[in-house]
N, C-alpha and C positions, 0 to 999 in steps of 0.2 A: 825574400823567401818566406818569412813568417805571412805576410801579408797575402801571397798566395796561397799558402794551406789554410790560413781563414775562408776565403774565396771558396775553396772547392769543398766545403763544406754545406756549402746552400743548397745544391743542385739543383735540378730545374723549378723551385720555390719561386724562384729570383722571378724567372722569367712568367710565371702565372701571375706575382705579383704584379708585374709591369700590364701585362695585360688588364688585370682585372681593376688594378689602380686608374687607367686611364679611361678605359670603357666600360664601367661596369655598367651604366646605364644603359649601353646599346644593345639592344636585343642580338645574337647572336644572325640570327635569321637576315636581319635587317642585311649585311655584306655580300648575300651571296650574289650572280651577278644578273643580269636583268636582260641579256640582250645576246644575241647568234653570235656566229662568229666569221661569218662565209666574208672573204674580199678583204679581209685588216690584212697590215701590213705586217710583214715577216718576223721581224723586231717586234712588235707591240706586244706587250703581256695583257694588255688591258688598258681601260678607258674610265674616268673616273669626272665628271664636268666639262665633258668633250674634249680633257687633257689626256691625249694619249701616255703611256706609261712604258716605259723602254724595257724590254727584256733586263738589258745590263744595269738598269738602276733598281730595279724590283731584287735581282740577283746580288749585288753589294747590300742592300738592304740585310736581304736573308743571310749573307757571309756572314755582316756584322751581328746578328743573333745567333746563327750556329756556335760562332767562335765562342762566344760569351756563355751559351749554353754548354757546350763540349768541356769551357773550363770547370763549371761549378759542378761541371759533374765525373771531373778528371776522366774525360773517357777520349778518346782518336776519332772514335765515329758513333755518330747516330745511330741507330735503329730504325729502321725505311717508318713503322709507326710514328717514331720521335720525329724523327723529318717531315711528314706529313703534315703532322701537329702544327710543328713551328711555320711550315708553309701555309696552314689555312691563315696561323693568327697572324703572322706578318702583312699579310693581305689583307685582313681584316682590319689590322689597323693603319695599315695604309691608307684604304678607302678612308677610314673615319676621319684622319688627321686630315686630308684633303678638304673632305667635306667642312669639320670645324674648322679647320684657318682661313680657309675661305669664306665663312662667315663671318669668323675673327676678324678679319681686313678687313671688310666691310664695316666692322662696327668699333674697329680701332682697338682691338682687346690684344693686351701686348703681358709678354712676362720681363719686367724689369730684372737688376741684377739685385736690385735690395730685398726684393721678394724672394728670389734666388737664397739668398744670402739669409735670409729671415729665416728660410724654413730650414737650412744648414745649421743656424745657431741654436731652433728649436730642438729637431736632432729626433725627432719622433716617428717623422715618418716612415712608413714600413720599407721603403725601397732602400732607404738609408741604413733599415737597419741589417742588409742583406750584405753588405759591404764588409771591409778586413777593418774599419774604423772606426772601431767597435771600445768603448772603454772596459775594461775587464771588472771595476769595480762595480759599477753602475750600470752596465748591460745594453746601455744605450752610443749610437751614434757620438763621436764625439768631431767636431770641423777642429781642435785643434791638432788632434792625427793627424787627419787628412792632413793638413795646409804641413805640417811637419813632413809626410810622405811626400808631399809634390814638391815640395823642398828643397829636400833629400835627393829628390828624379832630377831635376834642374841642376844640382848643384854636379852630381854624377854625370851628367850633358857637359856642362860645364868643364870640367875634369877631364872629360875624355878617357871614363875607367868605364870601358866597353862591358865589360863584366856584370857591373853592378848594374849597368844601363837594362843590360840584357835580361837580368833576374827582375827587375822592376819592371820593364815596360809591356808584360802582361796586366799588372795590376793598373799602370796607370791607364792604361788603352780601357781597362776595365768600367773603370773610375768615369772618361769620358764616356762611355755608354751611356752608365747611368745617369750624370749630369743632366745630356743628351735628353733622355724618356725622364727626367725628372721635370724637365721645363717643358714637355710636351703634355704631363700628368699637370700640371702647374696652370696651362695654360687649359686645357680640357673640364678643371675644376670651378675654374671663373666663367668658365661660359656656360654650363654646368647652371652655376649659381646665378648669372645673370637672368637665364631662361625661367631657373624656379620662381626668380621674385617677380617673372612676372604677373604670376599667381597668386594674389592677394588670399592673408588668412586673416580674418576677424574673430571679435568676441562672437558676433551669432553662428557663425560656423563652426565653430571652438564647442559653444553650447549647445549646436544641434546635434555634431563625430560625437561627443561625448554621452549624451541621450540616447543617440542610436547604438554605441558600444555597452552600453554601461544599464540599459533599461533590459529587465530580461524577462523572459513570461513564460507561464505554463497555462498550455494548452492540454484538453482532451480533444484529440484527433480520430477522424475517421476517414479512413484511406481505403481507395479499392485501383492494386495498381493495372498498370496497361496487361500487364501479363497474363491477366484473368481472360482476356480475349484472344485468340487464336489469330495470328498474323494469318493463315491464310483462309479465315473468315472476312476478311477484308479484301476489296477489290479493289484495285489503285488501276487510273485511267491515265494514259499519256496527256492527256490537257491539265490535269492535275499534278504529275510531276512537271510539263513546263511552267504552269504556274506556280510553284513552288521555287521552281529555281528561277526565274524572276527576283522573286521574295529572297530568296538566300543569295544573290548572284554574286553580292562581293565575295562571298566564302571562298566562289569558285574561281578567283582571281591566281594565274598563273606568273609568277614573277621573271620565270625564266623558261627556258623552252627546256623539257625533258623527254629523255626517249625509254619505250618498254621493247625489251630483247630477249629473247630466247638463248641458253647458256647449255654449252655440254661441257662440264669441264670434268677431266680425266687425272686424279692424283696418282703419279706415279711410286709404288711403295717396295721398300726390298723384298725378293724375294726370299722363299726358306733359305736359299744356297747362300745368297746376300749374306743372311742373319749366322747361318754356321762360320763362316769366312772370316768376321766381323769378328765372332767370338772366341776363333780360335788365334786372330791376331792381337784380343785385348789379353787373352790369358798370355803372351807373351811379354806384352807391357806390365804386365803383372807381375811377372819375374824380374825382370829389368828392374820395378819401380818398386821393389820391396828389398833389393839389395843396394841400390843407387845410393854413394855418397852424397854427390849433389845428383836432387831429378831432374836437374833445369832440363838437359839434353835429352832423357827420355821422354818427359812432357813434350817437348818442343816437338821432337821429333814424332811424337804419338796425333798430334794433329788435335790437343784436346780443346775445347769450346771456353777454357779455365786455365788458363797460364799460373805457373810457380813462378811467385816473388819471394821468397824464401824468407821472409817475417812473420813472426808472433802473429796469428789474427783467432778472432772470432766466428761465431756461426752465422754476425749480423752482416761480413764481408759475401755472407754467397745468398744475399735475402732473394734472388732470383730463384737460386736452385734450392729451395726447404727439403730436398733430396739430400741433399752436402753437408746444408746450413746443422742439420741435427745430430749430422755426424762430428762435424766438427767439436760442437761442444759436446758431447758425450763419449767420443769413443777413444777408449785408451792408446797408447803409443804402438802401432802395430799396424798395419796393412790389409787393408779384404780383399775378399775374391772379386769376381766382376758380377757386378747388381745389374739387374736391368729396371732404367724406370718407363714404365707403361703411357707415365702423365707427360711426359718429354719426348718421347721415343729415343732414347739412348743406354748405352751401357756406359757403368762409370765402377771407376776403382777410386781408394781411398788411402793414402797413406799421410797417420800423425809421425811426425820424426820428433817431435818433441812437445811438450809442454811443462809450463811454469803461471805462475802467477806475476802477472804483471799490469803495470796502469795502462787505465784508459784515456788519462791526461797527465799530460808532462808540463809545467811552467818552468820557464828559460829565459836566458839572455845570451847571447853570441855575438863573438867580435871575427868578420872573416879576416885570412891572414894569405894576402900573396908572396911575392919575391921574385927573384931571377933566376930563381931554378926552386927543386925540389928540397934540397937540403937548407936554400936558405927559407925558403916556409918557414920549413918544421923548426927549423932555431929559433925564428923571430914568435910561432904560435910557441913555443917551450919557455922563452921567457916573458911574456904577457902570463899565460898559466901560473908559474910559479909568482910572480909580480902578484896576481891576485891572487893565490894562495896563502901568500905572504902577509895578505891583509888591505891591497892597493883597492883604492874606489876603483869601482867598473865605468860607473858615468865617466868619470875624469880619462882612463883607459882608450874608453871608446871613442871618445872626444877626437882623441890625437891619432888616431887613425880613421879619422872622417866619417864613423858611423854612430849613430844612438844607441841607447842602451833599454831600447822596449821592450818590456816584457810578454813573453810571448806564450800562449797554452796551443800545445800540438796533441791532436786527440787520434783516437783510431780510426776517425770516421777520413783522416787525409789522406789514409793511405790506405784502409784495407781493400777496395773495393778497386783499388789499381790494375791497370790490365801488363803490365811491364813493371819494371822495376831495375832500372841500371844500378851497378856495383857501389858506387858513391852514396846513392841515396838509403843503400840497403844500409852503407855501411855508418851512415848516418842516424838513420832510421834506431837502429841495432843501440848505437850508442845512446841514443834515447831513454828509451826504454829501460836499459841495465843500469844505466846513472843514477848512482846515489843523492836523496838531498842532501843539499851544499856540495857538491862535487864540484869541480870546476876539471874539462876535459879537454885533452887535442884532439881533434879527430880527421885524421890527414884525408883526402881526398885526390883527386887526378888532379884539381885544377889548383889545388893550394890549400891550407886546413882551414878549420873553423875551431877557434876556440869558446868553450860552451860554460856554463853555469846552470846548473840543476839547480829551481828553487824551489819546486813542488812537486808531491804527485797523489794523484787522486782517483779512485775509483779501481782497484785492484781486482781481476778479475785473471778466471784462466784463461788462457790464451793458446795454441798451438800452432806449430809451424806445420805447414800442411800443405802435399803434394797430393792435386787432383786429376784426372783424364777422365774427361766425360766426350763421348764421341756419339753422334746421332747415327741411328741403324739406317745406313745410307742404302740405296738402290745401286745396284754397277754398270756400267754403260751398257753389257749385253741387256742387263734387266729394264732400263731407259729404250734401249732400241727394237727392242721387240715392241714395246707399249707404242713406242712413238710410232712404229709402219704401222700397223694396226688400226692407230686411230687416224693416222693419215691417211690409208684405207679408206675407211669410214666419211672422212670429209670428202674425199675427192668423190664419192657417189653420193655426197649430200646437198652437192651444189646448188641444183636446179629449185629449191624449195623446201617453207616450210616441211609442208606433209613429208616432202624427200629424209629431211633432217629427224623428224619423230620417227618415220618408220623404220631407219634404217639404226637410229638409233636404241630402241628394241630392239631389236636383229642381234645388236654388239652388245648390246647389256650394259649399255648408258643411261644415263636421270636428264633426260629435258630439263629444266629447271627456269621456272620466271624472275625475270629481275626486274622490273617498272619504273617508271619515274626517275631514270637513271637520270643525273645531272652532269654538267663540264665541270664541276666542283667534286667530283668521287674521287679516289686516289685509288681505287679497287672497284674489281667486277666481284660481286659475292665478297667472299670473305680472300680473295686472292690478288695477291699484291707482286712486287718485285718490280725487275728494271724490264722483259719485257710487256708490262701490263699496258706502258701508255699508250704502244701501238695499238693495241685492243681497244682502248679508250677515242685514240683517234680515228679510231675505223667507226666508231657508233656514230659518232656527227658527222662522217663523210657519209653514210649510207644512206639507201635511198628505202622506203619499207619494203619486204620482202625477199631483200638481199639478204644472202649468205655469206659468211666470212671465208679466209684463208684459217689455216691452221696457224695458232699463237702461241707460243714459250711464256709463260710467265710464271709466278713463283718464286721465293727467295732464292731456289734452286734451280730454277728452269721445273721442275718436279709435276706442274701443273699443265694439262694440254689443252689449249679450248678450240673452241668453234662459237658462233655465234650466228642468232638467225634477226635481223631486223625486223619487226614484229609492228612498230606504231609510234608518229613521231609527234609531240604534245607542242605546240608552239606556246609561246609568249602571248599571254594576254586569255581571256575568257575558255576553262573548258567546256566544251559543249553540255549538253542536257542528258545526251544520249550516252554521254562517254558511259563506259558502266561502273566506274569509280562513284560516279559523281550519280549515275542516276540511280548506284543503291543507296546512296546517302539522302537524295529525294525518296525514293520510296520507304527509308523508315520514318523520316517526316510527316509525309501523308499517313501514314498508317497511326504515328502518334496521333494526329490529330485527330483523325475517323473515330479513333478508340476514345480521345477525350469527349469528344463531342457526343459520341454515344453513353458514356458512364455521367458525364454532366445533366444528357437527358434523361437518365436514369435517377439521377437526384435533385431534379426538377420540385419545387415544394416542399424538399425535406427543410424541418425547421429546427430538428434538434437531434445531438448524438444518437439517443434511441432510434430515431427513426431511419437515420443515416443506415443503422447496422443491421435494420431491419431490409436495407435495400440489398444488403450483400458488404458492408463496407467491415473493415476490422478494425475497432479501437481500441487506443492507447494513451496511455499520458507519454506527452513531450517536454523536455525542462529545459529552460536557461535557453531559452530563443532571443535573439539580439538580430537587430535590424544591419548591423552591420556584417555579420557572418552567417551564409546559408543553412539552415536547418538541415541535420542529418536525421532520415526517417529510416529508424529502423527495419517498419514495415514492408518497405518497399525498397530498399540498401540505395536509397540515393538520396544528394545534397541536395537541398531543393532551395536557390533565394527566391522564387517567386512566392513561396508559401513565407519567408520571413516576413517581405514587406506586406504582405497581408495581415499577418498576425499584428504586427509594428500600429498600420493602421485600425486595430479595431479593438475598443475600450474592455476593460475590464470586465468580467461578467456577461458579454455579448458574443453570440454565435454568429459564424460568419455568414453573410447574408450572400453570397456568391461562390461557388466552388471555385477552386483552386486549380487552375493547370498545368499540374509540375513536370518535371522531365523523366520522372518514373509512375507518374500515376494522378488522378486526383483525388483533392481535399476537404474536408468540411473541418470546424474547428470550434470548437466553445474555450474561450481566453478565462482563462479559471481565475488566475491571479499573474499580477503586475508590479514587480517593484525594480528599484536600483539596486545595484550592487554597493556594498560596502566599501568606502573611501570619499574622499574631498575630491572635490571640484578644484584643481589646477590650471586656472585661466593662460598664464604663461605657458607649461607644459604641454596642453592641447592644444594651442595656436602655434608653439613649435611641433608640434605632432601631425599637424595638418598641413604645414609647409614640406615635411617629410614626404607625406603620403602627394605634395603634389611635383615630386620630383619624378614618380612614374608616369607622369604629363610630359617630362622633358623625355623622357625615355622615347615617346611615343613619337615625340615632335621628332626626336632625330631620327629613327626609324625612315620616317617620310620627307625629311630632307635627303636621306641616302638614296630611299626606293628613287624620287627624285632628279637623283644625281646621271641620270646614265651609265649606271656600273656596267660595266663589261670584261668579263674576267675568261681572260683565252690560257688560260695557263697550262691547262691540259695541255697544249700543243708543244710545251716545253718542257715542262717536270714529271 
């Protein structure tokens, strides 16, 4: 039990970690998927090195991370956000581990168990440190917990004491996760490192990164940026934007097919009558919740978004709603009226039933105590209590009724943010908290007691017990029914066409709205999510252009109503020239370069700052320019590296003999003065500092083993 209030103390830390421990080097982009989806098989989620990918095995994947997340973060269910989340990165690193062990094999790269074992005994690593086996003194991992906790599980296996199996085998199921993505982080690190070395770093390379970071120079500049010429003094010819996108073509490399849609989407919101209804039913919870012995029943009964557990908490248990949160710790023992918050759309009431000062960490040890009934518990926990009261060792104690004697710290953060709270755990909880150090307690329970030892407590703070109802200002089904014939209405004379859809759309006093570039990888249209969304999402890659949809439900409520008009469909591989994404992006190219080549001819002969300024240009001193980080020009508010390596190549005392063609203007330059920066030359430190900077090579490499790989990600057609 200790071991799992450590656990749910991480929350979703755990799980970023794992991510980011294993993939940090893979650009995020690099997963997404690469390929249509028309003719795969029913089953198939996806395709990753022409191995297809089963529904049911992508989905046990994703169980076993929901489960592990849901624990650290003591919660029953995700958030459709949270779930999303864990859905892209599960995927994502699915693809990867594919991709690398599939390389692995190939090149025989294996995680041994002594390596395994090595990096347990080091005890450093971060995934490790996420775990309940945790040494209290020293703050770090400790493997002789563990191997004591898995022990302990075995031995209770062993035994046949279901109980104790029961309260462990979250933590060990835990445990193997993490083992699990610790030898796949383990195995991703060596390959990792084999890639970088392939990368040789020397002393002259060492000597030149450190010349070009560490040489810095001050110029007198003369800048006249693009701005000073009127874009539509310039005329840009279609043979020139195709020429240009020729020159830029990979930019315009499509990795996956996306589609652009036209969107009416209809939030359905309570009406006045809605809001009066609403408010004259909380003022009655009001009543109810400001005389209530216990609020459990009112609460419950009230439908609030904020369940009463009836413990001691803080303002830092509702950090979602800083509505509560500030109540909580500020407002005396007494009950408000019903608040409405704007930033939420809900009305909430607020009742403290008490406050005290109490810890925010309790140190302990407990021996649980069964029997064949109820009375023989509490006799057999009454005399251990007094036994150790008496003076008895707790080790030796615990010993003889088959458990250890770990010391355990239970903090606020295990339980405040709970969405439940059964009778036992309250009444456990309770006895926490009020325990005297050096106490030693019974504390009977449904299933049998727990005798306890109070050894510390730390960080005393106020605390209140505190009954919330926060209820969203909901819509009522007439007020949903009306919106929904209306806009059903509205589609059903929208069918035949875009134009149909805009005009008719004005007419109803709807917003058109453009959404582009839509991918099989979105979880939402717009900012709109829920369970009916995917259907909307599977209607986009079934359509054909110029179709119209049906009407859609979607929303955490159903609350939202769309329509949708097919509008333009991007496929995989090269966007055209003409696209108009692509061809404003040519046309500010051409236009930069018109304007360089005109200000360049314009400073045709100039041979020195004077003369420079005399053409129009405006100077400045620029300082501490390094060949390794792009020049920021005030003048013109952009980073320029082409003007670095310019500067980098030209001597002390010399004006530059070629203008400069930056991406906000051009340059002329007289190099005033040249020196180093202050510090020694570290030949080892910069040949390890060059081996770093060439691990953004393996970055790149694995990007294009993925791109690659034949990703195919059909998931939309299932989540």
């Amino acid at each position: 039990m200790a071991a799992l209030g450590k656990i749910r103390s991480k929350g979703i830390t755990l799980i970023i970690i794992i991510g980011l421990g294993l993939f940090a080097f893979i650009a995020e982009e690099a997963f997404r998927s690469c390929n249509g989806i028309k003719g795969q098989n029913s089953q198939q989620i996806g395709e990753v090195l022409g191995e297809k990918i089963n529904v049911q095995d992508f989905q046990k994947l994703l169980d076993e991370y929901q489960d592990a997340m849901k624990f650290t973060m003591r919660t029953e269910n995700l958030t459709e956000e949270q779930l999303n989340q864990l859905k892209d990165q599960v995927w994502q690193q699915l693809v990867s581990e594919r991709v690398m062990k599939d390389d692995c094999e190939k090149l025989g790269l294996t995680v041994t168990e002594d390596e395994l074992q090595n990096v347990l005994n080091d005890g450093t690593n971060q995934m490790l440190a996420q775990t309940p086996f945790v040494n209290q003194q020293t703050g770090r991992f400790d493997v002789s917990i563990l191997k004591q906790f898995i022990d302990a599980y075995h031995k209770a296996q062993a035994s046949g004491n279901s109980e104790q199996v029961e309260q462990m085998t979250p933590a060990y199921n835990y445990w193997l996760f993490i083992e699990k993505n610790l030898r796949t982080q383990l195995l991703a690190q060596k390959y990792q490192s084999l890639l970088a070395n392939c990368i040789l770093s020397n002393k002259v390379e060492a000597k030149m990164a450190f010349a070009d970071e560490n040489e810095e120079a001050q110029i007198e500049l003369a800048s006249i940026a693009y701005s000073t010429i009127k874009d539509a003094d310039i005329k840009v010819m279609d043979d020139e934007l195709k020429a240009k996108y020729e020159e830029l073509k990979p930019a315009f490399r499509q990795q996956q097919e996306t589609r652009d849609v036209k969107v009416v989407d209809l939030q359905v919101k309570a009406s006045p009558s809605d809001r009066t209804a609403l408010q004259k039913e909380m003022a009655r919870y009001q009543k109810q919740l400001a005389t209530a012995a216990d609020p459990t029943q009112v609460v419950s009964k009230s439908g609030s978004v904020i369940q009463y557990i009836g413990l001691p908490i803080s303002g830092k248990a509702f950090q979602q709603y800083p509505d509560i949160a500030s109540k909580i710790d500020s407002m005396a023992v007494g009950t408000t009226g019903v608040v409405e918050n704007k930033k939420d759309n809900t009305f909430n009431i607020v009742r403290i039933l008490s406050r005290a000062e109490l810890p925010d960490s309790v140190e302990f040890r407990q021996i649980q105590v069964g029997g064949s009934s109820i009375e023989a518990a509490r006799a057999s926990a009454d005399s251990i209590r007094k036994a150790l009261e008496g003076g008895a060792d707790f080790q030796t104690v615990a010993k003889r009724y088959g458990q250890d004697s770990t010391k355990t710290w239970f903090t606020g953060a295990m339980y405040e943010q709970a969405n439940t709270m059964s009778m036992d755990n309250r009444t456990y909880i309770e006895a926490l908290l009020h325990g005297a150090v050096g106490s030693t307690l019974n504390i009977e329970l449904s299933q049998g007691n727990v005798v306890v030892q109070i050894l510390d407590r730390k960080a005393m703070k106020s605390k209140a017990v505190a009954a919330v109802i926060k209820k969203e200002i909901r819509f009522s089904d007439n007020t949903y029914s009306r919106a929904y014939n209306r806009f059903s209405q509205f589609v059903t004379q929208s069918q035949a066409s875009l134009a149909d859809l805009k005009k008719n759309a004005a007419k109803y006093g709807y917003t058109v709205q453009d959404i582009n570039d839509f991918a099989t990888s979105n979880h939402t249209i717009g900012n709109v999510g829920g369970a009916g969304i995917r259907d909307a999402i599977k209607w986009i890659f079934e359509a054909h252009e110029g179709m119209v949809s049906q009407l859609f439900e979607a929303g955490q409520d159903n609350d939202h109503l769309l329509v949708l008009c097919m509008t333009k469909i991007h496929p995989q591989g090269y966007r055209p020239w003409d696209d108009p994404e692509v061809k404003e992006v040519l046309k500010r190219e051409v236009i930069r370069d018109k304007k360089a080549a005109m200000i360049i001819a314009k400073l045709k002969g100039v041979n020195s700052i004077a003369a420079a300024k005399q053409k129009g240009a405006k100077v400045s001193m620029v300082n501490q320019i390094t060949f390794a980080s792009p020049a920021f020009i005030p003048a013109t508010g952009a980073a320029e590296p082409a003007l670095s390596g310019a500067v980098a190549a030209t001597a002390q005392g010399k004006f530059s003999t070629t203008p400069v063609k930056g991406m906000a203007g051009v340059y002329v330059f007289k190099v005033v003065k040249k020196q180093m920066r202050p510090g020694k030359y570290n030949e080892a430190q910069q040949i390890q500092m060059c081996r770093q900077r060439a691990m953004q090579y393996v970055g790149s490499f694995m990007q294009d083993l993925i791109m690659a790989a034949g990703v195919v990600d059909n998931r939309y057609l299932f989540f």
